[in-house]
C-alpha positions as CSV (number, residue, x, y, z in Angstrom):
1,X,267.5,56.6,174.5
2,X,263.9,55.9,175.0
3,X,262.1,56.9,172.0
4,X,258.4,59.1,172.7
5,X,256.1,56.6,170.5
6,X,257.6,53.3,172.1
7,X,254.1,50.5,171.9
8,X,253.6,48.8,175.3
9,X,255.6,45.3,175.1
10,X,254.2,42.1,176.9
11,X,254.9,41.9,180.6
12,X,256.3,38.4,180.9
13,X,258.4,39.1,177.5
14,X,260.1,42.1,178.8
15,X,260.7,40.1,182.5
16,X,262.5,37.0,180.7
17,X,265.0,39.5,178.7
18,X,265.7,41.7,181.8
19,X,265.8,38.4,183.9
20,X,268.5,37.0,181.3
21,X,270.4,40.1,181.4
22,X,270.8,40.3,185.0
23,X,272.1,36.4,185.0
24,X,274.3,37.3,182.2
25,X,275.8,40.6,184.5
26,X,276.1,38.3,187.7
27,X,278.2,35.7,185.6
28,X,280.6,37.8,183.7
29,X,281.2,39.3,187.2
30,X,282.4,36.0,188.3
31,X,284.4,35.7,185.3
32,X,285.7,39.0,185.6
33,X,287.4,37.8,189.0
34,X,287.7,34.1,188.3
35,X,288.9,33.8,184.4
36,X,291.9,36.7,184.1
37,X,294.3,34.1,186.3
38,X,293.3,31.1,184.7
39,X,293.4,32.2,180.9
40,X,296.9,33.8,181.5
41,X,298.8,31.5,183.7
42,X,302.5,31.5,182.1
43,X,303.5,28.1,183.9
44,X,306.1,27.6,181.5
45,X,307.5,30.4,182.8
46,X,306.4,29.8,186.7
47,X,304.0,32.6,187.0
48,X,300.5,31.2,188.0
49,X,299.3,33.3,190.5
50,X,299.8,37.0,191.8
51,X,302.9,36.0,194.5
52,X,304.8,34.3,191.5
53,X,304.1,37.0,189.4
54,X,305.7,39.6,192.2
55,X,308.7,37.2,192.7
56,X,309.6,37.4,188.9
57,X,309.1,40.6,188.3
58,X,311.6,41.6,191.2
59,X,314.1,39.3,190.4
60,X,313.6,40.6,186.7
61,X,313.9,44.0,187.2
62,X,316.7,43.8,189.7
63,X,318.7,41.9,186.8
64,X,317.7,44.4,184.0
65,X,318.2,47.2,186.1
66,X,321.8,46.2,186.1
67,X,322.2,44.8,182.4
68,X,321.8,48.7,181.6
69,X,320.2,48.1,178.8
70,X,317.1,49.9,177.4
71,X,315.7,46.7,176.2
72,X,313.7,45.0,178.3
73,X,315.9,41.3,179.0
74,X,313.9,38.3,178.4
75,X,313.1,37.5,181.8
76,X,311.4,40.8,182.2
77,X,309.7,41.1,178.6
78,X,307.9,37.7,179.4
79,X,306.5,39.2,183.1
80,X,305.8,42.3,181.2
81,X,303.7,40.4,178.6
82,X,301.9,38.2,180.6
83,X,300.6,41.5,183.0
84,X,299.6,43.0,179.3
85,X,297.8,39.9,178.8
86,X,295.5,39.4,182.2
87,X,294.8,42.9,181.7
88,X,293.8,42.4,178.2
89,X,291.6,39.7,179.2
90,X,290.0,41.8,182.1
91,X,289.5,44.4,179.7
92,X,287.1,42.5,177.5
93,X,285.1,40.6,180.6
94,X,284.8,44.4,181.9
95,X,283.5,46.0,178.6
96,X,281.1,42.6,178.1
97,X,279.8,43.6,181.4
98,X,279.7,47.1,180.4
99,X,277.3,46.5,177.4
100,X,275.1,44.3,179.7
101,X,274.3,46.7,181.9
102,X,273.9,49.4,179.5
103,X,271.3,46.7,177.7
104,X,269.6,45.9,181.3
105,X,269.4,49.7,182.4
106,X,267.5,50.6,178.6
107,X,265.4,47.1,179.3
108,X,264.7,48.3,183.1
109,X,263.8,51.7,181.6
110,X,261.5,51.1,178.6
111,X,259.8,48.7,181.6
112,X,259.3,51.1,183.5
113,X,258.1,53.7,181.0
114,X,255.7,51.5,178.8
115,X,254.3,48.8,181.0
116,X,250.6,49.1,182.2
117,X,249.3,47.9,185.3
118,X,251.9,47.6,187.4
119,X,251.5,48.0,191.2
120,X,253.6,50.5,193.1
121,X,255.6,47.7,194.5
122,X,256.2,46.1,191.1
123,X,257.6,50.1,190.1
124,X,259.6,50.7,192.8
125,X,261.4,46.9,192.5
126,X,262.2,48.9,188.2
127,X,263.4,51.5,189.7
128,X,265.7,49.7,192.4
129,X,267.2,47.6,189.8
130,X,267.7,50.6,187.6
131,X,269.4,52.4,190.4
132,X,271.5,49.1,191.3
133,X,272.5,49.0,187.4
134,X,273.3,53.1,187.4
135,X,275.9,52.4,190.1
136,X,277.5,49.2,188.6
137,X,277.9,50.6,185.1
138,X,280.4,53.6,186.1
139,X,282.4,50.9,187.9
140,X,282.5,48.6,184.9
141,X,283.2,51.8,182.5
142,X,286.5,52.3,185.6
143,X,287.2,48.9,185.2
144,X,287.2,49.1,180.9
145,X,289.5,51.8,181.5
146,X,292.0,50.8,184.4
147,X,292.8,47.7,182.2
148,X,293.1,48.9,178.8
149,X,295.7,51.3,180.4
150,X,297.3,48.0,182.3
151,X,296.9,45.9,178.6
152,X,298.9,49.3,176.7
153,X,301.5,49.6,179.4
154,X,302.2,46.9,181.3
155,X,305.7,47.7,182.5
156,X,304.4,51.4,184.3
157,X,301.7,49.2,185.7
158,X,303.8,46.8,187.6
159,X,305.4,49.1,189.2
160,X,303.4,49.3,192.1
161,X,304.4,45.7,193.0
162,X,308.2,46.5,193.4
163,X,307.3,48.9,196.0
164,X,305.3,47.0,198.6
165,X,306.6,45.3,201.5
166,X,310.5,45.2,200.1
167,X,312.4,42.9,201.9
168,X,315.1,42.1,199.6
169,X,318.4,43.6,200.2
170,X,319.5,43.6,196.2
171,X,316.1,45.2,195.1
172,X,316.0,47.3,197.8
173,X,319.3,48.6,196.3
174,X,318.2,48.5,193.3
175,X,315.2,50.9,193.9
176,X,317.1,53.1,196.1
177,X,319.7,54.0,192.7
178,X,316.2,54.0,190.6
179,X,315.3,57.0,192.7
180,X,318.5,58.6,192.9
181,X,318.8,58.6,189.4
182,X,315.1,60.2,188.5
183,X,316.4,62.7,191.6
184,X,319.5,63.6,189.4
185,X,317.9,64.0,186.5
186,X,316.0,67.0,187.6
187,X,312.5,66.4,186.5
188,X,313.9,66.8,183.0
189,X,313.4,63.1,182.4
190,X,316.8,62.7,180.7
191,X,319.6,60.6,182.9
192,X,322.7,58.9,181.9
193,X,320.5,55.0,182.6
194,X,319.1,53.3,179.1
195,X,316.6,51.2,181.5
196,X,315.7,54.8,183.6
197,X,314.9,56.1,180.3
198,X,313.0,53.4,179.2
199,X,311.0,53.5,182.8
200,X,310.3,57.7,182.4
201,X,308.6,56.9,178.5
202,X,306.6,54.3,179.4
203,X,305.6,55.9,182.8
204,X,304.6,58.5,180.0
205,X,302.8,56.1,177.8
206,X,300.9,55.0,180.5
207,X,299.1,58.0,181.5
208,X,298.5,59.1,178.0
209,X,296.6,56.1,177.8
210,X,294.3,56.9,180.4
211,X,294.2,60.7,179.2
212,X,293.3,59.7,175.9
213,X,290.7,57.0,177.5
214,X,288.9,59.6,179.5
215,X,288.7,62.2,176.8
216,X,287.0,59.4,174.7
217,X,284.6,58.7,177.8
218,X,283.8,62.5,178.5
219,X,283.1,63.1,175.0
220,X,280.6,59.9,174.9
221,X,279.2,61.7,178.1
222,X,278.7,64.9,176.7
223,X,276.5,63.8,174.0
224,X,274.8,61.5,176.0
225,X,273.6,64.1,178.7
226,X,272.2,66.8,175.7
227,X,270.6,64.2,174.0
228,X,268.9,63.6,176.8
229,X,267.9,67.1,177.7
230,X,266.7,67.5,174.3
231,X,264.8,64.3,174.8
232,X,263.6,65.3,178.3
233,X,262.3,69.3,176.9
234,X,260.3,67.6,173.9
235,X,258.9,64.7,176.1
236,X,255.9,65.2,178.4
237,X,254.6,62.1,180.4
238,X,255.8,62.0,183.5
239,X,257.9,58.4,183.7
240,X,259.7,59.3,180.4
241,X,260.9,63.0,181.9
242,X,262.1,60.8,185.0
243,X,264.0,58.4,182.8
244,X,265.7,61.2,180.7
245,X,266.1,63.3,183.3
246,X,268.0,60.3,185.2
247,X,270.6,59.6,182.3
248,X,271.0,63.6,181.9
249,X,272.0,63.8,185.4
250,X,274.1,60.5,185.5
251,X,276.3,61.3,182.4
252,X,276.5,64.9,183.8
253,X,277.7,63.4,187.1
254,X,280.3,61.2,185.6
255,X,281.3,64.1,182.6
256,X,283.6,65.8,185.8
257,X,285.5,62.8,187.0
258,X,286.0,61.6,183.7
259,X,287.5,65.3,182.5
260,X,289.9,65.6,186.2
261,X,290.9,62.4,184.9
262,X,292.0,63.1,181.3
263,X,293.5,66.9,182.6
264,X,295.7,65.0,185.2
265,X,297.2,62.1,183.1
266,X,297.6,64.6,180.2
267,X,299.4,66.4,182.6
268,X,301.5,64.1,184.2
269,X,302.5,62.5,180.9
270,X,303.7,65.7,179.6
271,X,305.8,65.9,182.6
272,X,306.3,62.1,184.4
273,X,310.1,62.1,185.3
274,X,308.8,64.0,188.2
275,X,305.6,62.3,189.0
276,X,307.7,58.9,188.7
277,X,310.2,60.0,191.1
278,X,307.4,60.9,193.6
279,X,306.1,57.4,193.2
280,X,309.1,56.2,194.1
281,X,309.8,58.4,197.0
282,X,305.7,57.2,198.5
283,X,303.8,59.9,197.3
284,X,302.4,58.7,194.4
């Protein structure tokens, strides 16, 4: 937070760092897109971009679906780690570009609080920027946490790509006995299938992941909104109250998402066999 005693720093000092960090954000975007494929390519394997990865995994799954084993077979366990991988790398770039902005949007505050003799323009250009870095921070935070959840269970996460535009007679098959066996299990989430089993835990595993990831996130929120009300009660010039006043209402703001997020995952992974089969069915 901004401190209430912070000495007026140079103009053109304060322009380079905050010109620096906003070419630093713009290029670990790029990467954030760009790098993930080309760090994690598998081409021993075959899997170099998305539509090989889709054709492995299907022709995996259909075969472990009817090894009946728990354990994942080879072919699957290598798809399965190189998803855990590209996630792992996106969740790095994402959390790089997380502390970026978080540096930028201090940088673009204490700017806007201690500089002198600025014009109005030169202001309201801070503020944009600040604005501009207040809406790309909660999507980098989303992105931090969609892809640690990807990097800790990578099977649950490729699910989605057995589902879309099935073509396939054999994995159609093969999805069509997945959801009769989640149907006649009951919701219990026990079935007489090793692999269905193994599909209902880590379905679980998945969305305690993301529970556990938000209830980090909404406790980091928490504090972060009273210490800025504190801040804001004891502080009196006008820019400063602004500035705390902004991060008050931001982490506020983002505190509800980020607790509907944790409350459903918890929820579902107390419970998935059900959740799973509604996935399966569409309605997931």
């Amino acid at each position: 937070m901004i401190s209430s005693a912070v000495p007026p720093r140079p103009v053109g000092a304060s322009g380079r760092v905050i010109a620096a960090l906003g070419v630093l954000a713009a290029a670990l975007v790029v990467a954030f897109v760009v790098a993930p494929p080309a760090l994690t390519a598998d081409r021993a394997g075959g899997i170099v971009d998305r539509r090989d990865l889709s054709e492995a995994l299907r022709a995996a799954f259909v075969s472990y679906w009817r090894s009946g084993d728990r354990d994942l077979s080879p072919d699957l366990a290598r798809v399965v780690d190189y998803w855990s991988r590209y996630h792992l790398v996106k969740a790095v770039l994402a959390a790089l570009l997380l502390t970026v902005l978080v540096a930028l949007g201090f940088r673009l505050a204490r700017a806007f609080v201690t500089t002198g003799g600025l014009g109005a323009g030169k202001r309201a250009a801070l503020a944009a920027a600040g604005v501009l870095v207040a809406v790309l921070a909660p999507f980098s935070l989303a992105m931090v946490m969609a892809n640690v959840q990807g990097a800790v269970a990578p099977f649950a996460s490729l699910l989605p790509m057995l589902t879309e535009g099935v073509t396939d007679a054999d994995l159609a098959d093969t999805l069509t006995q997945v959801e009769q066996g989640l149907a006649e299990s009951g919701g219990t989430g026990g079935s007489s299938s090793p692999a269905l089993d193994l599909m209902i835990d880590d379905f679980s595993w998945y969305h305690e992941a993301m529970a556990g990831t938000a209830a980090v996130v909404a406790v980091v929120l928490v504090a972060t909104s009273v210490l800025a009300w504190r801040r804001f009660a004891a502080t009196r010039p006008a820019r400063r109250r602004q500035v705390l006043a902004a991060y008050g209402l931001l982490s506020a703001l983002l505190l509800l998402p980020a607790v509907a997020l944790a409350v459903a995952n918890a929820t579902t992974a107390a419970d998935p066999a059900p959740a799973l089969l509604a996935f399966f069915q569409g309605g997931w």
